[in-house]
DOVEX-757615 format. One line per 5 residues: number of its first residue (from 1); their letters; for each residue x, y, z of C-alpha. Coordinates in Angstrom, 3 decimals. Example, Ala and Ser with C-alpha at 12.3 -4.5 7.8 and 13.67 -1.06 7.14 Angstrom:
% residues 2
1) as) 12.300 -4.500 7.800; 13.670 -1.060 7.140
END
This chain:
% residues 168
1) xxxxx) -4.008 -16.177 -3.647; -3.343 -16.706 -0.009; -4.573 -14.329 2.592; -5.192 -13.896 6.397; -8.412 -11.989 7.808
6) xxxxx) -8.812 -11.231 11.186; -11.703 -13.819 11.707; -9.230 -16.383 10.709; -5.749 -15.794 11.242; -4.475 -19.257 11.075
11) xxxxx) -3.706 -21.250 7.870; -6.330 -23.726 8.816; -8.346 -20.140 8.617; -7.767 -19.475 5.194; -8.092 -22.960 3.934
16) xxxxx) -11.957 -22.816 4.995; -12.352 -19.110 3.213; -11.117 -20.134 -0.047; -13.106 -23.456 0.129; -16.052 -21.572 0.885
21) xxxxx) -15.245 -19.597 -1.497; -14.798 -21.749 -4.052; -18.426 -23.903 -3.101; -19.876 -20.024 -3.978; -18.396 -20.128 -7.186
26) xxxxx) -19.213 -23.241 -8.478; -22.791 -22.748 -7.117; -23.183 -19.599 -8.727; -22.036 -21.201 -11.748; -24.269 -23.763 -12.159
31) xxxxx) -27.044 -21.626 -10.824; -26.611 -19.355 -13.981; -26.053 -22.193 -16.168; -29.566 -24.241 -15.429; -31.830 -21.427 -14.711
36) xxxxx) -31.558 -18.647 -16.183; -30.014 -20.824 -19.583; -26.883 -19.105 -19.981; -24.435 -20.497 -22.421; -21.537 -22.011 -20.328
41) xxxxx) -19.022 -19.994 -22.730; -21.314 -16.243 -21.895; -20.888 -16.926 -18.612; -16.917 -17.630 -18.092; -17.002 -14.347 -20.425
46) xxxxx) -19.337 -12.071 -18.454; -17.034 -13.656 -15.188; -13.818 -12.984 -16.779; -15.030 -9.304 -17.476; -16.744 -8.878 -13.842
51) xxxxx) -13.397 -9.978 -12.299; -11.220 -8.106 -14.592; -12.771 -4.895 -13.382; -13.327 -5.743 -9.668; -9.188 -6.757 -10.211
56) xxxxx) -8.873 -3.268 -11.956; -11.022 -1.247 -9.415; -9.242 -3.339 -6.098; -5.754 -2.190 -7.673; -6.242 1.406 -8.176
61) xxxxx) -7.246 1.459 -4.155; -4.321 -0.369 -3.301; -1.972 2.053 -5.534; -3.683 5.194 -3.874; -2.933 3.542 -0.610
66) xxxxx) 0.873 2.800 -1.128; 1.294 6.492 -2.566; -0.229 8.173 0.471; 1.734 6.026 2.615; 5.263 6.040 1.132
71) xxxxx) 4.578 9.807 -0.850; 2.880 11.692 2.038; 4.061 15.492 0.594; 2.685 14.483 -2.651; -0.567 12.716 -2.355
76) xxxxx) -3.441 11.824 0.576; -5.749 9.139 0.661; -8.894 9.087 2.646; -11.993 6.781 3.361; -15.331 8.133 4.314
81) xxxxx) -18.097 5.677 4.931; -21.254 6.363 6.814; -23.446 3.543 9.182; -26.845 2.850 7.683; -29.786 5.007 9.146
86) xxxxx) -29.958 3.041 11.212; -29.323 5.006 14.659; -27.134 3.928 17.621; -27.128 4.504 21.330; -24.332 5.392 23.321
91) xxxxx) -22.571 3.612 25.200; -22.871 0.667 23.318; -22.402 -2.568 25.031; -21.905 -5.516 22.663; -23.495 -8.077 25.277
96) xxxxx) -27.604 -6.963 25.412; -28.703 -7.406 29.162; -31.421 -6.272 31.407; -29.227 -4.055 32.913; -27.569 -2.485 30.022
101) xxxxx) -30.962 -2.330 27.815; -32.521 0.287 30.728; -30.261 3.087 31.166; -30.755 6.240 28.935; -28.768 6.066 25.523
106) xxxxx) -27.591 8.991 23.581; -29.121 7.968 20.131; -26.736 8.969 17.491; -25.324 8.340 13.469; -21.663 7.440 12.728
111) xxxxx) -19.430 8.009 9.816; -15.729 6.519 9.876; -12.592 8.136 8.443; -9.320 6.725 7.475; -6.594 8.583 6.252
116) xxxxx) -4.423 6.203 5.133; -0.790 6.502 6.764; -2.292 8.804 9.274; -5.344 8.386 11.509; -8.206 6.656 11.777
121) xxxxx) -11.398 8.186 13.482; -14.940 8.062 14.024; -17.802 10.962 13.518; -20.823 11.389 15.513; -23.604 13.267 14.925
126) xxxxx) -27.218 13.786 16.182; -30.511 11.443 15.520; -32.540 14.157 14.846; -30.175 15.453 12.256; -30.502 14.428 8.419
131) xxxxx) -27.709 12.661 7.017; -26.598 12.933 3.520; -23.827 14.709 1.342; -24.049 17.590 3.880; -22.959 15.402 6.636
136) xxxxx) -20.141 13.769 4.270; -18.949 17.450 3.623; -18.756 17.993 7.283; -16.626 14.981 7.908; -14.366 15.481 5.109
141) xxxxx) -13.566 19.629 5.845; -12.878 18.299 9.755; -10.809 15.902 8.885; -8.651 18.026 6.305; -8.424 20.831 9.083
146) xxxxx) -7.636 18.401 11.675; -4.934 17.631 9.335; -3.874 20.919 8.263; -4.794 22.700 11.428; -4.589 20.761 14.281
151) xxxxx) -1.688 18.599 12.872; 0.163 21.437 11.518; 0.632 19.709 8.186; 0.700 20.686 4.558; -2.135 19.259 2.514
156) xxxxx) -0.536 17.793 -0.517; -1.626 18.540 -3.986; -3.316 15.058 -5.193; -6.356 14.286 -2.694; -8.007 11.116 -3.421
161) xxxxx) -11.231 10.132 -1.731; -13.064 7.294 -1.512; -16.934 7.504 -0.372; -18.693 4.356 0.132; -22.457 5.338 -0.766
166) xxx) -22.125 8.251 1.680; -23.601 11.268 -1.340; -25.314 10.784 -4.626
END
């Protein structure tokens, strides 16, 4: 398995990621092995099943990605994930200073869209307002009529949607 990220984008980069990566592993291992007295065996088992579904789960996003992309009349993929409660202030300097720290900010919530082939975008909304699966219901009919609407295309039949822990 060899793959680039954008923190490291060099070979070098990816060498350190999968030896990292591979110190986790064995650590875990052995972790599970001396203190909680797991039978070597159950745990390569319980592993092999944990990775055979992450494996299984990572594959079905990566189909409904492809189709969207390459089958755009026939099926649409999209992403909705919301920022913890935790509320921002706009503008938003990445750099804290005096300076920056005293002028008024706009407190407000984020939720990010991507609809794969298409667009990515981001959704404000107020402080003040509760988030939840109202919000997420919000963010998904915009984005469909920005689509539809605003776009001027057809919606194809097969939607999938993917909502990272943004409605029970």
């Amino acid at each position: 398995m060899l793959f680039v990220s954008a923190h490291n984008p060099t070979l070098k980069g990816v060498y350190n990621e999968v030896l990292l990566l591979l110190l986790f592993i064995c650590y875990h291992y052995y972790y599970y092995i001396f203190f909680f007295n797991i039978n070597p065996a159950e745990y390569a088992r319980m592993k092999g099943e944990h990775l055979n579904l992450v494996w299984t789960e990572r594959h079905g996003y990566e189909e409904r990605i492809v189709s969207a992309k390459h089958y755009p009349l026939q099926s649409m993929s999209i992403v909705i994930d919301g920022a913890d409660n935790q509320a921002y202030g706009f503008p938003y300097f990445p750099e804290k200073t005096k300076m920056t720290e005293e002028g008024h900010k706009v407190k407000s919530k984020l939720y990010g869209v991507i609809v794969h082939g298409v667009w990515q975008s981001i959704y404000t909304y107020g402080n003040h307002l509760v988030g939840g699966s109202n919000v997420t219901v919000e963010v998904l009919h915009r984005t469909l009529h920005r689509f539809n609407v605003t776009e001027k295309r057809l919606l194809p039949p097969v939607l999938h949607i993917q909502l990272d822990n943004t409605s029970k």
